[in-house]
N, C-alpha and C positions, 0 to 999 in steps of 0.2 A: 306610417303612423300619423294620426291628426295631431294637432296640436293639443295641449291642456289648453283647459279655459280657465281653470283656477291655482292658484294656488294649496300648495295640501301641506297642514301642518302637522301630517306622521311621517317624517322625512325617515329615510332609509340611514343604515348606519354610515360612514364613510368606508369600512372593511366591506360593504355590498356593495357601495357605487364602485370598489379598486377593483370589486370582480366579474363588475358588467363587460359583457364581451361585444364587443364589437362600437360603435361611435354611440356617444351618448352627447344630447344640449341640456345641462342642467341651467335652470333661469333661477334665480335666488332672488327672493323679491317679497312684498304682500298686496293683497288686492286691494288697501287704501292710499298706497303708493304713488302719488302724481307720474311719478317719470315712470315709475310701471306701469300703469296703464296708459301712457304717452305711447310704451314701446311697442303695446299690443300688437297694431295694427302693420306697423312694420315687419315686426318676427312674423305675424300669421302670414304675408303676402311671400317673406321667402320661404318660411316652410309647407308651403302650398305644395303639395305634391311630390314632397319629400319624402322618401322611407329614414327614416333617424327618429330613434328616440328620445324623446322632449320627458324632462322632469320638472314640475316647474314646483321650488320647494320653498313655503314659507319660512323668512328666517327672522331673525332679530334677536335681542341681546339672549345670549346663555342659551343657542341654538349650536348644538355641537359641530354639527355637518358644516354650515357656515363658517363658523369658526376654524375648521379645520380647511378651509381652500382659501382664508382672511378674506376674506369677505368685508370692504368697507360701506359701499355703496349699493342702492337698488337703483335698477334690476343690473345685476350682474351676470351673465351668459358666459357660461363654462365648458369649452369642448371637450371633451376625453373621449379617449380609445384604448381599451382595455385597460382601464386604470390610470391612465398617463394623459396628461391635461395637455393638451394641443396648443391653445390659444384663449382667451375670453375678450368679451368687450363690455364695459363697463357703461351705464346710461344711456344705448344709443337713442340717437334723435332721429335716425332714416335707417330706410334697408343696406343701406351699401355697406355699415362696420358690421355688421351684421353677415351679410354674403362674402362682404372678404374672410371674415373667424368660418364661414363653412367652407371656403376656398383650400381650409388645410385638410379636410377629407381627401378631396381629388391626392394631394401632395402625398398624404400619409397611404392613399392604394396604390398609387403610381411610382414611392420611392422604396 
């Protein structure tokens, strides 16, 4: 799956995202966000040829989804597998916190 290029503000409920099967990156953020679009470029070089699907959901105050994984900071990247959050990384500045949070994919097919 490609990456989002935006952010969308008809975010899905949290009872949809618990019954998504199989690995999902939700990115929590908005498109006039400095450090979000700092992170762009970084997330699209690891997800370059990735099958995972990427949500990228706008959030901010009295955003229930948000609210509901607390959510303090943008962009926030959230891993989950079937409902059950893996790992996130909060404002990265490079690819590497980034490819380590998809490093628990390999861990979670492998264990």
């Amino acid at each position: 799956m490609a990456m989002n290029e935006t952010y969308t503000a008809s975010a899905p409920s949290r009872d949809e995202i618990d019954a998504l099967d199989g690995f999902t990156l939700i990115e929590f953020g908005t498109d006039w966000c400095g450090h979000c679009r700092a992170a762009q470029a970084p997330l699209a070089s690891v997800l370059a040829g990735k099958q995972l699907r990427h949500l990228k959901i706008e959030d901010g105050p009295g955003r229930p989804l948000g609210r509901s994984f607390r959510v303090k900071l943008w962009p926030t990247l959230i891993l989950m597998r079937n409902g059950e959050e893996l790992g996130r990384v909060v404002r990265p500045t490079s690819a590497q916190p980034i490819e380590a949070l998809l490093r628990n994919i390999e861990g979670a097919t492998n264990g």
